[in-house]
N, C-alpha and C positions, 0 to 999 in steps of 0.2 A: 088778159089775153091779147094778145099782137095776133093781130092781122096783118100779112105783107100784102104787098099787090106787086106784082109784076107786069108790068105794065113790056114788057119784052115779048111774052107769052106768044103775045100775037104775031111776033116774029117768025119768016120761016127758018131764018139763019137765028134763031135762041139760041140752039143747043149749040152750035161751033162757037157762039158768040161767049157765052159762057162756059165753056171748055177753053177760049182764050185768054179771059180774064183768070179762071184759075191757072193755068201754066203763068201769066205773065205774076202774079201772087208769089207764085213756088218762087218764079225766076228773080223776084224782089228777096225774095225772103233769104236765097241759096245767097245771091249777091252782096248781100247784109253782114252775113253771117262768113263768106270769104274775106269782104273788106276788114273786119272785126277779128277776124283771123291772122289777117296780114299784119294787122297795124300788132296785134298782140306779140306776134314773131320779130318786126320790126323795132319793138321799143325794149325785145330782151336780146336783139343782136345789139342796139345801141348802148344797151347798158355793159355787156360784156365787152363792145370797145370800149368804152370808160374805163370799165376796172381795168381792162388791159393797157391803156395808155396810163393811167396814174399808176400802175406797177411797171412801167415802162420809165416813165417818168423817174421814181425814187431809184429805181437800179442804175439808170443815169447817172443821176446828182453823187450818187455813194460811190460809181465808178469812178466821177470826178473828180471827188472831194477825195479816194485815194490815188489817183493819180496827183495831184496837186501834191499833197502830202508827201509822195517820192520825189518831185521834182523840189521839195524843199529839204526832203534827207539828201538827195544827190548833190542839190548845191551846198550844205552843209560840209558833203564827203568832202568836195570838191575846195572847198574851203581850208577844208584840216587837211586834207593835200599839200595845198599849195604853204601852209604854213609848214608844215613838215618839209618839205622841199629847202623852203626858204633857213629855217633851222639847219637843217644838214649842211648847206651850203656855208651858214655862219659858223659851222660847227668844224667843216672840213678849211674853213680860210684863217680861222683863229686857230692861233699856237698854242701848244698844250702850256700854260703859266705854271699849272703845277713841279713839270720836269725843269722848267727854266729858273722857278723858285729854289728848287731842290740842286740843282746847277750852280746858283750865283751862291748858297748856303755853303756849299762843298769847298769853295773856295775865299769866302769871304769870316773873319772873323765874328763871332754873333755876339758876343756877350764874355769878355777874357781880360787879363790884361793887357795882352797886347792888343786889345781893341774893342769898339759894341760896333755893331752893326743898327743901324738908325731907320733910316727912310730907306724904302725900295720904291721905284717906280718902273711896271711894266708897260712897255709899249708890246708891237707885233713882235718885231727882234731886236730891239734893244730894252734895257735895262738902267734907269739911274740910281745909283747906289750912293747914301749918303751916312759916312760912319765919322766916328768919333773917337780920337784917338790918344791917349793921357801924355804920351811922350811922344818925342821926334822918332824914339830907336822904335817905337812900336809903329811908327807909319813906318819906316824903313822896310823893317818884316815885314809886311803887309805886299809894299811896292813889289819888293823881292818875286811876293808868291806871283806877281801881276807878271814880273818878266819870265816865270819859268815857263819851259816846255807845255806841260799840261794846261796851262791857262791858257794860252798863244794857239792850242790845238782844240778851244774848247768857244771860244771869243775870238772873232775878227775884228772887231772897230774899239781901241779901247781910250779913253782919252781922258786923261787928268782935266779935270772942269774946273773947280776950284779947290783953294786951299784956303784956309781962315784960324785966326787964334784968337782965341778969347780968355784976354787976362784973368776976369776974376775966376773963373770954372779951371786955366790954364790948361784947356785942351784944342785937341787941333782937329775942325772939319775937316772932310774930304768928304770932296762930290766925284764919284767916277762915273764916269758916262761907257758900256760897254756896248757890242753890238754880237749876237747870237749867229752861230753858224749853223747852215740850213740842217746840216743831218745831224745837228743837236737838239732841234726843237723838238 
């Protein structure tokens, strides 16, 4: 058995006094229990900033890492652009060789008696032509086709480069050096 003693008792102010102590109790207790509250409210608004900053964060990085990624197709594009460009322009300053082939063919001997047709050499507009010829009368023919009309309207610069004979084979180079006119190429 407990015995208390109140040694208060004899107080006139007991009862306000302890009516005091129980409010200021409750008012620990309320206080406790709001603190406790707060802090519970305060460490799940700090966690919701968390998750919201590391999903803030990775939508970031993903943004970035695809913009990077266009700015490395763009300079790609930009790249085959400029080689395209640069192609065209080689494409539009270079003479068609094929017409110019088919041109110096039309009028040159290829493979006959009266001649072979040997080495070509294309530049932009001119052409060195190096044939092979078994007799004198077949380079004659040959000259011939050089002075007519059609070749003269087909070739501007035309010019006998060399001539040469070789005993043991008994035929005759010719180098012609010719020079292509613009609305032929």
């Amino acid at each position: 058995m407990i015995i208390g003693i109140n040694l208060l008792q004899n107080q006139k102010n007991y009862k306000r006094l302890e009516d005091a102590f129980r409010i200021f109790r409750i008012s620990v207790v309320l206080v406790a229990f709001l603190t406790f509250l707060t802090l519970i409210i305060i460490f799940s608004l700090r966690k919701n900033a968390d998750q919201t900053l590391v999903s803030t964060i990775k939508t970031r990085d993903t943004i970035v890492k695809g913009i990077q990624q266009r700015e490395d197709q763009e300079a790609q594009i930009l790249l085959i652009q400029q080689k395209i460009e640069s192609m065209n322009k080689i494409l539009s300053e270079t003479p068609d060789y094929a017409q110019q082939f088919e041109t110096v063919l039309a009028f040159m001997p290829v493979s006959s008696e009266s001649g072979k047709l040997n080495i070509i050499n294309m530049d932009n507009n001119t052409a060195q032509i190096n044939m092979v010829f078994p007799h004198v009368s077949a380079l004659t023919a040959c000259l011939q086709t050089v002075d007519s009309p059609s070749f003269q309207s087909t070739f501007e610069d035309i010019e006998l480069s060399t001539i040469s004979y070789t005993d043991p084979n008994k035929k005759l180079d010719v180098e012609l050096n010719v020079g292509f006119k613009k609305d032929h190429n």
